[in-house]
RODO-2510 file (C-alpha; in nm, 4 decimals, decimal comma):
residues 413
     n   res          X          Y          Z
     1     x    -0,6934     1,4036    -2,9079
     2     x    -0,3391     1,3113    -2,8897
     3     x    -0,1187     1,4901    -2,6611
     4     x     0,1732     1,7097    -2,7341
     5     x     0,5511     1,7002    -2,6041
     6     x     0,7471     1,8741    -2,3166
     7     x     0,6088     2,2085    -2,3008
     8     x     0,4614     2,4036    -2,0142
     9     x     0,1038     2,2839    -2,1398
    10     x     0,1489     1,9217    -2,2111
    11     x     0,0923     1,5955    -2,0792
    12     x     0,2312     1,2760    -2,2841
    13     x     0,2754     0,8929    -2,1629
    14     x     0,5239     0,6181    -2,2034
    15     x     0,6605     0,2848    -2,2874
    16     x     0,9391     0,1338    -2,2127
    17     x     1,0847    -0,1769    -2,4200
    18     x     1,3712    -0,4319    -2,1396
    19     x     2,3227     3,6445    -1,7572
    20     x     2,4701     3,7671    -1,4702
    21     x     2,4900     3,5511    -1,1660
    22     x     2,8207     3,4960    -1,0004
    23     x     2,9248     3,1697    -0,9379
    24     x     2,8357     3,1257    -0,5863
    25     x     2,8887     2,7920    -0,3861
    26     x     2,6115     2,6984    -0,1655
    27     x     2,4662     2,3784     0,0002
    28     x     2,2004     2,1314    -0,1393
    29     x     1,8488     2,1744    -0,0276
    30     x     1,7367     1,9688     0,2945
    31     x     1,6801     1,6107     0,1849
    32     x     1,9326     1,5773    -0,1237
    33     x     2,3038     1,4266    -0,0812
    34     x     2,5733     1,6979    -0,2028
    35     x     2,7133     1,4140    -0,3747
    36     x     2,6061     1,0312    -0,4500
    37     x     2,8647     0,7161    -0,4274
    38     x     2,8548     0,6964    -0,8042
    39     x     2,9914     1,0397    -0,8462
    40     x     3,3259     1,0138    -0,5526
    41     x     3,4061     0,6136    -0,6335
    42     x     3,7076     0,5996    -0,7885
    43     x     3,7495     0,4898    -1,1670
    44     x     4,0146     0,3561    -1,3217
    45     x     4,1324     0,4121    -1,6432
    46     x     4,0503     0,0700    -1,7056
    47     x     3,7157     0,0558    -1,6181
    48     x     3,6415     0,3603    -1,7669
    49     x     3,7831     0,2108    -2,0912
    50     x     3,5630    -0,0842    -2,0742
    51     x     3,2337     0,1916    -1,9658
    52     x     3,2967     0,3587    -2,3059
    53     x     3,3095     0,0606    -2,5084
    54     x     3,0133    -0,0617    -2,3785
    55     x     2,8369     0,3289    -2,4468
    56     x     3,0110     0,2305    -2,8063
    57     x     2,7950    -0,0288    -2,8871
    58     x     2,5019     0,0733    -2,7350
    59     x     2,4421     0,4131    -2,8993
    60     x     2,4259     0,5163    -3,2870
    61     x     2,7728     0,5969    -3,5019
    62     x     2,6228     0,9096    -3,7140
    63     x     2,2602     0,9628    -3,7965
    64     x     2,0016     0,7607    -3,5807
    65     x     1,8647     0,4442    -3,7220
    66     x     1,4915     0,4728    -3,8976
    67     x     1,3195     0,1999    -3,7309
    68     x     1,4858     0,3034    -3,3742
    69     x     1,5301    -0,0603    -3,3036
    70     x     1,8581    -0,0698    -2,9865
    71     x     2,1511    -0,0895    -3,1991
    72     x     2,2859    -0,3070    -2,8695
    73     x     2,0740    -0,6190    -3,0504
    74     x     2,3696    -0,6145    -3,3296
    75     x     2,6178    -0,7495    -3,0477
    76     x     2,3506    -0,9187    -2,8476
    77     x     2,2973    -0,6781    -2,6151
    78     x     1,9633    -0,6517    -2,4667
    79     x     2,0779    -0,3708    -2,1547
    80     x     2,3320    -0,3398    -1,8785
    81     x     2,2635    -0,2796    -1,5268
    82     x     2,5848    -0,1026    -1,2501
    83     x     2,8342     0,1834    -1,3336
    84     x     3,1885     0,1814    -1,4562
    85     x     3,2852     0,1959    -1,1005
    86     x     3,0898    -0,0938    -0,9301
    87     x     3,1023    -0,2949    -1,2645
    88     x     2,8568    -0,4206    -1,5218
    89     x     2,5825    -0,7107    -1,5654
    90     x     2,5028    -0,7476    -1,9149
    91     x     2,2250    -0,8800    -2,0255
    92     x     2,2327    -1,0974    -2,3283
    93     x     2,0140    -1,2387    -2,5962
    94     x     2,0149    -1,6230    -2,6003
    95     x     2,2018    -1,6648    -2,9194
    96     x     2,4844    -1,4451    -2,7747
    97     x     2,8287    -1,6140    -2,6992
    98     x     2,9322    -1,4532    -2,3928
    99     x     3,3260    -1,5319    -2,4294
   100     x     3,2934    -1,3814    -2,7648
   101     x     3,1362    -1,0462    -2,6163
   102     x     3,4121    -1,0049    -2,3510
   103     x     3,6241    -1,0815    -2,5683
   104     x     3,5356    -0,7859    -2,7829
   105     x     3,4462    -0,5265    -2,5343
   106     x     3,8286    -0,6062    -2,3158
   107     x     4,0525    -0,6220    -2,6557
   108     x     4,3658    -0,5155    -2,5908
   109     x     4,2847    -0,3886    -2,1974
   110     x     4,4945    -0,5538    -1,9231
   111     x     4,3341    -0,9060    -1,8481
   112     x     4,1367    -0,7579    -1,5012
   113     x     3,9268    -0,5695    -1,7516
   114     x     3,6877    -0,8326    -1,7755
   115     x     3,6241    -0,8850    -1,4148
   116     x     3,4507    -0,5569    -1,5068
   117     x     3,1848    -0,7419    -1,6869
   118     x     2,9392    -0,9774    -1,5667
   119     x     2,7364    -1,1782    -1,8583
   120     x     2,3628    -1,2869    -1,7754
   121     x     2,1792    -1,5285    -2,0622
   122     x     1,7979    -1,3841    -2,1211
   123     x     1,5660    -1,6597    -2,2947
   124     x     1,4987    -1,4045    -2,6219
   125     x     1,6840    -1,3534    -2,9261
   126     x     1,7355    -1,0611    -3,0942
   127     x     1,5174    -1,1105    -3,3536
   128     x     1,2040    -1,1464    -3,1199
   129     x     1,3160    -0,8612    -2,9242
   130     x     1,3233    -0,6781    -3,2710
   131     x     0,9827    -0,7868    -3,3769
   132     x     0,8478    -0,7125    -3,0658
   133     x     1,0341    -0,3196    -3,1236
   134     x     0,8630    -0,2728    -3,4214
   135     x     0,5099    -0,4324    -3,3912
   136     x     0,5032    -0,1877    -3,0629
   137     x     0,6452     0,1144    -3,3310
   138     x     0,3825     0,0063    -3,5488
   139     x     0,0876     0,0385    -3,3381
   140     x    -0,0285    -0,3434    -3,3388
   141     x    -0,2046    -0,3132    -3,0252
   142     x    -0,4509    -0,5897    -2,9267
   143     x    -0,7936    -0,4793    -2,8011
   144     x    -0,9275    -0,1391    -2,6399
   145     x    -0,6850     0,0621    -2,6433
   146     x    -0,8815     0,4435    -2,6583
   147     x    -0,7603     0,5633    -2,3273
   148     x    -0,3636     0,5564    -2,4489
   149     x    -0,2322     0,9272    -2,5169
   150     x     0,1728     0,8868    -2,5840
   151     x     0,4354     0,6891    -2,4852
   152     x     0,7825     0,5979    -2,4562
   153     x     0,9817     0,2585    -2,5253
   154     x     1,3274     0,0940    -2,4353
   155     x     1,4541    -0,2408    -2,3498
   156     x     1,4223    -0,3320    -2,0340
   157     x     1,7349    -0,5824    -1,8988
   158     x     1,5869    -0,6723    -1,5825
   159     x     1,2484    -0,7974    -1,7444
   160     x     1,4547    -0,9284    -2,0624
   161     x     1,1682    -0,7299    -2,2572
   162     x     1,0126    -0,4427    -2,4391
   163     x     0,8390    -0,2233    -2,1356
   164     x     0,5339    -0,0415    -2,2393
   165     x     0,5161     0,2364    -1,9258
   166     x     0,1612     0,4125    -2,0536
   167     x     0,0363     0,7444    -1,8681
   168     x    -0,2075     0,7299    -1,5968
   169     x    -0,3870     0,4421    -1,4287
   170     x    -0,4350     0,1005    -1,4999
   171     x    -0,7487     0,0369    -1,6782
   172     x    -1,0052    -0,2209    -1,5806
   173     x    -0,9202    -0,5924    -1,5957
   174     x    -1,0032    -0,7401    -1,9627
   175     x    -0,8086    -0,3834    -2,0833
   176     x    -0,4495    -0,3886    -2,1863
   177     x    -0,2401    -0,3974    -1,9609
   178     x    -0,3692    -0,7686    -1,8563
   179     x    -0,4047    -0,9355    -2,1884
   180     x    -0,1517    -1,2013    -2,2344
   181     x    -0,0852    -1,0934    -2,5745
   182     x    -0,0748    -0,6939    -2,5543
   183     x     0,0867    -0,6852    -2,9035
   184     x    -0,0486    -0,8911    -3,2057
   185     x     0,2272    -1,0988    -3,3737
   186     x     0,4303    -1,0915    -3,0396
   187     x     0,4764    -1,3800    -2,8463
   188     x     0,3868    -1,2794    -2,4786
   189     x     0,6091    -1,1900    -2,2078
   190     x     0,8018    -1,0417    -2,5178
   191     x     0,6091    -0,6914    -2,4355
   192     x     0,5319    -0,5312    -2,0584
   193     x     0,2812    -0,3055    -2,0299
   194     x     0,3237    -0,0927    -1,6772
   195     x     0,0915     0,2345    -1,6164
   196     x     0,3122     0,4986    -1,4983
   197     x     0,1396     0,8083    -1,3501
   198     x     0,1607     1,1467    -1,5799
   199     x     0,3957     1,2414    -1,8148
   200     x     0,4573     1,5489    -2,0760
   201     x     0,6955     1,6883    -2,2547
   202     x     0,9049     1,8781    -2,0052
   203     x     1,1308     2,7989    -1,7754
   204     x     1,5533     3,0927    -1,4830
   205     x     1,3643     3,3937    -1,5749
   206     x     1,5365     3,7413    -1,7626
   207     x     1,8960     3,5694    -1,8511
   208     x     2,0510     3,9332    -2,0291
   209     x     2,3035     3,8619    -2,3072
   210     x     2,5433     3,6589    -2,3606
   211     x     2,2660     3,3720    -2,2590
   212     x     2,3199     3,1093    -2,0649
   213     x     2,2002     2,7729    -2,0424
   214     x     1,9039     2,6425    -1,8176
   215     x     1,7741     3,0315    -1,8841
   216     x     1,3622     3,0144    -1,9212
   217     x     1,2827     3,1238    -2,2449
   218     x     0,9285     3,1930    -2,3660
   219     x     0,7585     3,2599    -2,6957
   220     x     0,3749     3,3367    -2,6701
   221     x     0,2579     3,1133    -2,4117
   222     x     0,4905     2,8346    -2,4494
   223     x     0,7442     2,8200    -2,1760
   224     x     1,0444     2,5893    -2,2211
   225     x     1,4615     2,6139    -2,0691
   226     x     1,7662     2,6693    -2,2717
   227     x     2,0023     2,3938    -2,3000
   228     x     2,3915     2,4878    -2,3639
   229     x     2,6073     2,7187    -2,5810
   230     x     2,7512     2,5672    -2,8884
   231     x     2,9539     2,6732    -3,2223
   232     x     2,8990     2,5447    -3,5925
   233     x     3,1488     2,2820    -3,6993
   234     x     3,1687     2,5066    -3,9992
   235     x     3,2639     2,8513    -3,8329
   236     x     3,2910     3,0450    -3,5422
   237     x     2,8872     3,0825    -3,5070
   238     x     2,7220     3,0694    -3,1741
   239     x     2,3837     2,9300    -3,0730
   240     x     2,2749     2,7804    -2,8121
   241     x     2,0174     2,4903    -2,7903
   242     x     1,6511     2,3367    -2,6880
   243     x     1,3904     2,0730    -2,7142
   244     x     1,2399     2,1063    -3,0965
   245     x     0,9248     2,0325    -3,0213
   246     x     0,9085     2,3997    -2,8369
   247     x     0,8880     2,5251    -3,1655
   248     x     0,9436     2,5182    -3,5074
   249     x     1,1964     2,7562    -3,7019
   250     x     1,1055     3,1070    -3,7126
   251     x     1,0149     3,1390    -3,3534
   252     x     1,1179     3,4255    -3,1932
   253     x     1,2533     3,3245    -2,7820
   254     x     1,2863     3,5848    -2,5226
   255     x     1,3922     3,5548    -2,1499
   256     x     1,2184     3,7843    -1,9408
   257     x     1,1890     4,1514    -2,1623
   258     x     1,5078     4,0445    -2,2822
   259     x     1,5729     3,8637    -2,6961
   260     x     1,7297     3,5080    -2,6615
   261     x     1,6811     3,4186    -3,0483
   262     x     1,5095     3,2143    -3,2931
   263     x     1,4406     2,8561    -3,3400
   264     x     1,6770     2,7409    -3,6567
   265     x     1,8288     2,4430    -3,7882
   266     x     1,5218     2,1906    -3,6571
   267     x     1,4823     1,8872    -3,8977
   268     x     1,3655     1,5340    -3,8808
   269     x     1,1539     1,6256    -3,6239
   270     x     1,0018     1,4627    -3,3754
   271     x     1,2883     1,1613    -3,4519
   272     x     1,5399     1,4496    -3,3825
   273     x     1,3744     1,6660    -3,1077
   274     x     1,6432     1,8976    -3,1084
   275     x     1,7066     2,2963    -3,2325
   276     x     1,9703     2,5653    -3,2532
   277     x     1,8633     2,9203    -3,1063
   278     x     2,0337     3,1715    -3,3076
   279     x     2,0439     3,5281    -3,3367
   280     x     2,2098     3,6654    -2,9986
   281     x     2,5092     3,5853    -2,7901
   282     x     2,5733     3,3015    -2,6470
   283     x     2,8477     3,1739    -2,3554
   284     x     2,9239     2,8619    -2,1376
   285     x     2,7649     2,9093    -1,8423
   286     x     2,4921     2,7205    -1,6920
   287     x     2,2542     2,7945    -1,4246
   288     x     2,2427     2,5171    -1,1325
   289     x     2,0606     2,7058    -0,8691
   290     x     1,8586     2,4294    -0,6806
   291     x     1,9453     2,1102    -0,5012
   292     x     2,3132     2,1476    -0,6919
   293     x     2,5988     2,2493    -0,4884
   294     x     2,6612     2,5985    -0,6981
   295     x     2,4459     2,7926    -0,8780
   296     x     2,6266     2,8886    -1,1154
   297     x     2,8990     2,6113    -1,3494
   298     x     3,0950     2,6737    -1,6170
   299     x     3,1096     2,3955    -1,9340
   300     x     3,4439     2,2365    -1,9843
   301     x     3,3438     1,9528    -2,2046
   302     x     3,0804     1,7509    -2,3288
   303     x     3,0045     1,3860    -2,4518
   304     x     2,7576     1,1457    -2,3979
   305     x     2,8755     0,9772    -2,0713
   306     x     2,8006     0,5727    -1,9484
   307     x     2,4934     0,3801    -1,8366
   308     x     2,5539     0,3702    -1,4664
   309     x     2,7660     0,7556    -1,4122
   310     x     2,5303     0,9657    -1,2134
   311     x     2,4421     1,3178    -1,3559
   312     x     2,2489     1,6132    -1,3256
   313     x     1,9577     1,7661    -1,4860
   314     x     1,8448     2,2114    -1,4504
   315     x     1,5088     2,2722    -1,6080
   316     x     1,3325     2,6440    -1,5306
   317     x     1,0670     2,4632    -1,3186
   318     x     1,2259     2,2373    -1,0627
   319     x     1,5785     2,3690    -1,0991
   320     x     1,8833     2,1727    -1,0649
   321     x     1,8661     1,7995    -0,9777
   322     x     2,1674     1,5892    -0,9089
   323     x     2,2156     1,2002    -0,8334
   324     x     2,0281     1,1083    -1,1375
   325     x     2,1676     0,7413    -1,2887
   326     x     2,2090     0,6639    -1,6401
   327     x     1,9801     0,3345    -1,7181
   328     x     1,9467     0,3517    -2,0931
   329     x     2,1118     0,5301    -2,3882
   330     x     1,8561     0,3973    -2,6368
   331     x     1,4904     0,4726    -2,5137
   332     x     1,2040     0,5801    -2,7340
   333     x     0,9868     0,8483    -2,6489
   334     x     0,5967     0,8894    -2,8572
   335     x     0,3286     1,1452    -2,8457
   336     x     0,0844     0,9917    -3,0478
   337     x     0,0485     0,6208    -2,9781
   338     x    -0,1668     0,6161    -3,2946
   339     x     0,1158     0,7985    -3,5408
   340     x     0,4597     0,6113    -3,5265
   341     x     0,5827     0,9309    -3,7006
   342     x     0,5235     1,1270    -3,3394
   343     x     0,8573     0,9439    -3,1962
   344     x     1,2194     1,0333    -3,0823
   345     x     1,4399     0,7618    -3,0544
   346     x     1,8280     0,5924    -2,8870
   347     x     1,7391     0,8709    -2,6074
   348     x     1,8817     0,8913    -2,2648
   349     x     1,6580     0,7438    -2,0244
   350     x     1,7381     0,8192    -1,6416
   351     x     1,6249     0,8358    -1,2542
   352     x     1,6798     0,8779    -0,9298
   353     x     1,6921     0,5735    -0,6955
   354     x     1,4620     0,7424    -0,3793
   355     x     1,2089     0,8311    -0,6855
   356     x     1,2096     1,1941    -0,6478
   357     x     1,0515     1,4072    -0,8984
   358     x     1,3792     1,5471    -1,1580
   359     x     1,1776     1,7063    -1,4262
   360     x     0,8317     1,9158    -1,4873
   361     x     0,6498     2,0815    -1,7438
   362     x     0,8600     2,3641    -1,8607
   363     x     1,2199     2,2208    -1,8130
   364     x     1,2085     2,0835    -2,1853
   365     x     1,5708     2,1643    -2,2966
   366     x     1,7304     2,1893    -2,0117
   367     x     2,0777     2,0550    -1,9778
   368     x     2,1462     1,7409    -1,8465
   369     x     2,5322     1,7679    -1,7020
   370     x     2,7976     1,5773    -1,5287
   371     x     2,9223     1,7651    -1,2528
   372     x     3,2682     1,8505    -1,0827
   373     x     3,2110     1,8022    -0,6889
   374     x     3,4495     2,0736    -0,5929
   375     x     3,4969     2,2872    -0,8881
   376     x     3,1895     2,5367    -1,0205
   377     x     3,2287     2,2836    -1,3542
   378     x     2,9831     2,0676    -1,5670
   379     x     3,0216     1,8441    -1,8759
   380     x     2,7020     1,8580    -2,1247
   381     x     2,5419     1,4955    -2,1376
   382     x     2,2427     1,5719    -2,3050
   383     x     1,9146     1,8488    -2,3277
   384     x     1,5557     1,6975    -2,1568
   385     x     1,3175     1,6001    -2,3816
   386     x     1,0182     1,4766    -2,1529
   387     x     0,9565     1,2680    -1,8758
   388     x     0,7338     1,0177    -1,7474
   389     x     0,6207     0,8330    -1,3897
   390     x     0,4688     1,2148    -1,3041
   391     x     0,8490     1,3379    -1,3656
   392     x     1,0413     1,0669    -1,1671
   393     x     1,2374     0,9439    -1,4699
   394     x     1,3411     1,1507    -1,7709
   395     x     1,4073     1,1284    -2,1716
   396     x     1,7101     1,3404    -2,3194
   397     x     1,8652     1,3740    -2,6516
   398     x     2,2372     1,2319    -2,5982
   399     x     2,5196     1,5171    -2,6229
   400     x     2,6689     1,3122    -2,9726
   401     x     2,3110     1,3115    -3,1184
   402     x     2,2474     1,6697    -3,1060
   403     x     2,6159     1,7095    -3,2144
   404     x     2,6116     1,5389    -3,5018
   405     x     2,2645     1,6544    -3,6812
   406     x     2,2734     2,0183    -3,5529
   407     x     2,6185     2,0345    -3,6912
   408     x     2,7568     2,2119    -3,3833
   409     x     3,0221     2,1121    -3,0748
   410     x     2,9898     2,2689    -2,6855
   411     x     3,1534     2,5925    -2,6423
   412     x     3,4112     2,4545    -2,3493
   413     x     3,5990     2,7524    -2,2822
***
């Protein structure tokens, strides 16, 4: 039977288309850098001008998209490798005029703005890329395809394709993931198929009021991690927030023996994976007790940040990670490969570069952060959603996503 999402229980697959701790500093566990290059290199204004234009494109204005096709294909864009620091390579559809896109992405920045941007041709056009998006969505999968469970999708820029990265192990030859055609009505090398290990849908233990965020939270026998304290758009409500597919509204969340609050405000589930906790206090702390440099930060701001910036992630289960890198802002994430209803879509897709595991079973709604390297600080990037690659690489819901359809903003001071 299919499998569910992120929760303490639950494994899932993917494919992938090209409170009252004191802040305390403290070192990084043996093995993790207290900082990565991406995080100290220096950024001009410039570049980081040209980084957020780039995010612009790439990500939805307002309500996401139906078909959860990349909105990047409107300008061309099939992915971009690098950071804001080190630059970008931009991978291109073939119909894509390269002078034009520069062009677009540098107007009115000083004329060294482009030497920020690097242009690479691929041999597909958007609309195969598209078709490819949606016969994938659809479930047009050639031959014997029993074994699949979930999935997840996004475009991959390297491979100039849709990547198909499906829990557990390859199957035997003659089986998917060595058909030439893996997808009816796509022409091949349009779709990669890659088998990625496990994945699920991704608990700090009695967090007393007002809650913070990365607090484990349990209802029954689910287990899942708050995410971050925010306010209505509307008033001076708080909540704070989590993965939707922890539960639906009406369930009652307590940390330890003490009441967090109840699951409200979920809708458009699983597209919007996503949930306000209501019915306590809430404030803007976060825990980051783990391979983070304090245990403790507060939130000063929130947004969605830039393929390439390095952030963190603090789940209940493996506790804070850092020196995680941005590589997509529009990845698709399924449950059910046979129900295209089961997806979330234009979510943050990111990983380490040594591979190391970020996320497990019971971090679902964990914040995923930008951190200050000297100041007990963090800016809110996103909440986990699931993982894959037996929790090397992880799935969030973007900061303006979960923004804009819970109708709230971070609490930042």
């Amino acid at each position: 039977m299919p499998t569910p999402r992120l929760l303490i229980t639950v494994p899932a697959l993917a494919i992938v288309l090209s409170a009252g701790l004191l802040a305390s500093a403290g070192g990084p566990a043996a093995g993790d850098e207290a900082t990565t290059s991406s995080e100290t290199a220096a950024v001009t204004s410039v570049q980081r001008a040209v980084a957020q234009r780039l995010t612009a494109v790439l990500t939805p204005q307002g309500e996401k998209p139906a078909d959860g096709v990349p909105v990047g294909l409107d300008v061309g864009i099939i992915g971009v490798l690098g950071s804001a620091a080190d630059g970008y390579d931009v991978v291109v559809t073939r119909e894509t005029d390269p002078a034009a896109l520069v062009a677009r992405l540098t107007a009115g920045l000083p004329a060294g703005a482009r030497n920020s941007l690097r242009i690479t041709t691929s041999e597909r056009s958007a609309d195969e890329l598209r078709t490819a998006w949606r016969q994938v969505s659809a479930q047009a999968w050639a031959g014997d395809a029993s074994q699949r469970s979930s999935y997840s999708m996004d475009l991959d820029p390297e491979l100039g394709a849709v990547v198909v990265d499906v829990e557990g192990t390859a199957p035997a030859a003659g089986r998917l993931d060595v058909q030439r055609a893996p997808v009816e009505g796509v022409e091949p090398g349009a779709v990669v198929v890659r088998y990625t290990g496990e994945s699920a849908l991704a608990s700090r233990t009695a967090d007393t009021s007002p809650h913070w965020g990365g607090a484990k939270i349990t209802a029954g026998s689910t287990s899942c991690t708050s995410g971050f304290t925010v306010k209505s758009k509307t008033s001076s409500t708080r909540y704070s927030v989590t993965a939707g597919h922890c539960g639906p509204n009406g369930t009652s969340w307590y940390s330890g023996a003490y009441y967090f609050g109840q699951t409200a405000g979920r809708s458009g589930y699983p597209n919007y994976d996503q949930a306000r906790l209501a019915g306590s206090s809430y404030t803007n702390s976060i825990y980051t007790d783990g391979l983070d440099n304090f245990n403790v930060r507060t939130v000063t701001g929130a947004n969605d940040g830039d393929v390439g910036d390095s952030v963190c992630v603090s789940g209940v289960v493996t506790k804070s990670v850092c020196g995680i890198e941005i590589k997509s802002l529009s990845a698709t994430y399924c449950d059910d490969p046979d129900v295209s209803s089961t997806c979330t879509t234009y979510l943050m897709r990111g990983r380490r570069d040594d591979d190391r595991v970020i996320v497990r079973k019971g971090d679902s709604g964990g914040p995923v952060y930008q951190r200050n390297t000297s100041l007990a600080r963090a800016s809110i990037r996103g909440m986990v959603i699931a993982y894959d690659m037996s929790g090397v690489r992880l799935y969030a819901e973007r900061y303006a996503s979960i923004s804009n359809h819970l109708g709230v903003v971070a609490i930042t001071s």
